[in-house]
Backbone bond lengths (Angstrom), bond angles and torsions (degrees), N, CA, C in turn:
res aa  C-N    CA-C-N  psi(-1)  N-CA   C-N-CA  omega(-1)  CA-C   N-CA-C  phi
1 X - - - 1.442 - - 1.523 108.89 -
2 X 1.274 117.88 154.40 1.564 131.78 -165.78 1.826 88.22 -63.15
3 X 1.334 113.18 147.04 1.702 120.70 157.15 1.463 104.14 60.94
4 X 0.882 124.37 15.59 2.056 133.15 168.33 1.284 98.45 -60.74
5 X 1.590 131.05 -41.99 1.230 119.63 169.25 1.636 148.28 -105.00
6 X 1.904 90.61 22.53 1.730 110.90 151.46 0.709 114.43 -52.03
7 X 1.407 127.04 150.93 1.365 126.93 168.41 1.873 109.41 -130.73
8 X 1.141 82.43 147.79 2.136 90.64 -162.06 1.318 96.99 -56.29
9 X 1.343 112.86 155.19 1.841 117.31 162.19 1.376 93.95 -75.81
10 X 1.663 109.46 130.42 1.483 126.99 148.68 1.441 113.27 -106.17
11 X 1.264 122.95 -19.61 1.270 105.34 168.21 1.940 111.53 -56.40
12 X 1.818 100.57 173.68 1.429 98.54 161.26 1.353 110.44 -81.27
13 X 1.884 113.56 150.39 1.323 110.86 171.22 1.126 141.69 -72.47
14 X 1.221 118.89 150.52 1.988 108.53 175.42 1.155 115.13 -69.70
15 X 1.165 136.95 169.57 1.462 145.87 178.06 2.147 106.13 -25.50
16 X 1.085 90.18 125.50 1.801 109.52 -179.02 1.861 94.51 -52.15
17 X 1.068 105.98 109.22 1.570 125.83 165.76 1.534 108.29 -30.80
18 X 1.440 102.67 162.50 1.512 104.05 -178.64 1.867 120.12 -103.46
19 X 1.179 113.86 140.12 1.608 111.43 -131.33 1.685 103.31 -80.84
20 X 1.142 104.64 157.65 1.834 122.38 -141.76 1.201 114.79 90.44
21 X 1.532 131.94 -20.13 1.653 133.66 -171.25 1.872 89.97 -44.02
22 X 1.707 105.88 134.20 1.539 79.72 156.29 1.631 107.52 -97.96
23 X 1.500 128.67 -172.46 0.967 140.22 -148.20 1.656 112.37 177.79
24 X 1.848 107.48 140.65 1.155 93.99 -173.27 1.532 118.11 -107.77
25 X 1.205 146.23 121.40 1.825 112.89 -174.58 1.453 99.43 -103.31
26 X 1.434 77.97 126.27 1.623 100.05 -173.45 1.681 112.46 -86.96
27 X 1.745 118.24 6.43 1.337 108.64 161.75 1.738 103.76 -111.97
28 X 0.708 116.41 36.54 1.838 129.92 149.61 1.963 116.81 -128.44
29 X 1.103 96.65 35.36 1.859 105.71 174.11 1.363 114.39 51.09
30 X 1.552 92.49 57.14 1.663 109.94 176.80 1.743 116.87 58.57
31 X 1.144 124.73 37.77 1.416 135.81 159.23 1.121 114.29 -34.91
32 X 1.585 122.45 116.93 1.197 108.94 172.75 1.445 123.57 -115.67
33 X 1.349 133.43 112.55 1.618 143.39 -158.07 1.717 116.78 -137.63
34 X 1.176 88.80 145.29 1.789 97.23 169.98 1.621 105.49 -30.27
35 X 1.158 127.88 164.55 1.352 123.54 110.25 1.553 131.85 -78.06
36 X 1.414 120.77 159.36 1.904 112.99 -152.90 1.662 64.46 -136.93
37 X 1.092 138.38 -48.17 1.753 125.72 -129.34 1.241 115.14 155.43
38 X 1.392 104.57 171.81 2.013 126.80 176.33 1.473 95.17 -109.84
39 X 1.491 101.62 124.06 1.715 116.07 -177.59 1.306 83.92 -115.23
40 X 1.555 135.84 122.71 1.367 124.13 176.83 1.674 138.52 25.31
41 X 1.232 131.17 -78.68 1.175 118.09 -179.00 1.833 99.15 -127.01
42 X 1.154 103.31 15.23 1.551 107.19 -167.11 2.029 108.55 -149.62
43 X 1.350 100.35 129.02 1.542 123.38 179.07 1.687 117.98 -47.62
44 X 0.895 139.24 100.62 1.382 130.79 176.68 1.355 111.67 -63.35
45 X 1.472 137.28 166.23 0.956 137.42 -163.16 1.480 112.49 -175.14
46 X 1.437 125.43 165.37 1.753 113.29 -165.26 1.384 81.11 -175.84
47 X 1.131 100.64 147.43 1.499 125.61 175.22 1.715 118.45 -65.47
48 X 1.027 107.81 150.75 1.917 117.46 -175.35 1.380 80.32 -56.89
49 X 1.585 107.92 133.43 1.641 120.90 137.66 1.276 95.35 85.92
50 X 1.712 139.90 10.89 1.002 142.48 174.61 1.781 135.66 98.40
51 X 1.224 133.80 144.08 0.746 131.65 -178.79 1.573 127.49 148.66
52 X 1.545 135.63 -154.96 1.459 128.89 -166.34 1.606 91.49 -73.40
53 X 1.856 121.35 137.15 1.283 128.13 -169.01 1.890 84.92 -97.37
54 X 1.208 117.39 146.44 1.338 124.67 163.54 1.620 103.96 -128.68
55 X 1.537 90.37 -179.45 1.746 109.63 -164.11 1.130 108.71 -95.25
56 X 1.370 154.44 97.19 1.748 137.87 148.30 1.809 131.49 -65.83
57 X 1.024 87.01 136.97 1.723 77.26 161.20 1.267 117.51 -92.29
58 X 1.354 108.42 130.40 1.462 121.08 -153.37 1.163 85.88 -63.98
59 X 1.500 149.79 -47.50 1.471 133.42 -150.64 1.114 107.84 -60.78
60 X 1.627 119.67 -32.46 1.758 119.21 -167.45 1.940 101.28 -104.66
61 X 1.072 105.68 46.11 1.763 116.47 166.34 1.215 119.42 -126.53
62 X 1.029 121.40 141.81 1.842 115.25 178.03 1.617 81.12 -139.90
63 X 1.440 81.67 177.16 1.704 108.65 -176.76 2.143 92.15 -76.53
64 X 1.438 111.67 151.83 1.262 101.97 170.56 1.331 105.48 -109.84
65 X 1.333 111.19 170.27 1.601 129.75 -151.86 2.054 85.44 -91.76
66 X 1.017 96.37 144.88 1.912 121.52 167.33 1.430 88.93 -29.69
67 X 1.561 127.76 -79.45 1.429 126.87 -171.23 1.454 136.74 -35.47
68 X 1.330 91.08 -48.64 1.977 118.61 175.07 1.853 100.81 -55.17
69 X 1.645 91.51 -38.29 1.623 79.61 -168.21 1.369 111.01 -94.02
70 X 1.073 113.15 -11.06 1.798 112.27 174.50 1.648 98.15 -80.38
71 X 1.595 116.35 -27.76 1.492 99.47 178.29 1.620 120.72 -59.97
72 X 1.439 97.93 -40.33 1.180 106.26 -164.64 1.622 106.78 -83.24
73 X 1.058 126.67 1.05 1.507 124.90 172.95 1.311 102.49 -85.13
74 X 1.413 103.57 -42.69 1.693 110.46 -175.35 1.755 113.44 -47.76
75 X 1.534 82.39 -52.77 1.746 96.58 -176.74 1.638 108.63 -46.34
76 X 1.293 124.06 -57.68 1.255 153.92 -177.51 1.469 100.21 -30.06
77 X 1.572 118.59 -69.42 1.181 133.26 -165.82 1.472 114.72 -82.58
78 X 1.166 110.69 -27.82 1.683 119.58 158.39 1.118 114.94 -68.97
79 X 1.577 144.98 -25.57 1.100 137.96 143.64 1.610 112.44 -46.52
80 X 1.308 106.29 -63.53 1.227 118.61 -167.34 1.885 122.64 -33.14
81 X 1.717 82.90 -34.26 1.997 103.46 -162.27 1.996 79.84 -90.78
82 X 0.942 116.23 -42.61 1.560 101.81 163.57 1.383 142.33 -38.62
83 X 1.212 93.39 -36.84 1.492 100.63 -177.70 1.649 119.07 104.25
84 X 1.852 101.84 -1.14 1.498 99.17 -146.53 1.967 81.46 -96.78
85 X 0.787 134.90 14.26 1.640 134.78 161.74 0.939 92.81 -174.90
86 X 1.982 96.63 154.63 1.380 113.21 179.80 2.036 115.74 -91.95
């Protein structure tokens, strides 16, 4: 499978990205979402093209690769022609 051999940031992160960055959190099985913000000790995050924002720990997020994010737009809009979100 594509990115099987990324490996999560364990270091601590550098300064919280600037918001729209996408990003992957790799302790929700590589999720890939905006960044929104710093919610206390943890990164907010929301899905491509909108939707419920959740919490990451910044340590287990990296920036995602060009691919991840065209997947996940794709996904987005194939829902979209579904009907299954607006």
């Amino acid at each position: 499978m594509y990115g099987e051999n990324v490996c999560p940031n364990t270091q601590q992160p550098p300064d919280p990205p600037a918001p729209g960055t996408l990003m992957v959190d790799t302790g929700r099985g590589d999720r890939v979402g905006e960044f929104r913000g710093v919610a206390g000790p943890y990164w907010s995050l929301r899905p491509v093209g909108g939707g419920r924002e959740w919490e990451a720990e910044p340590r287990l997020v990296r920036l995602a690769l060009p691919m991840e994010g065209l997947r996940a737009r794709t996904a987005r809009l194939n829902a979209r022609s579904r009907g299954e979100v607006l």
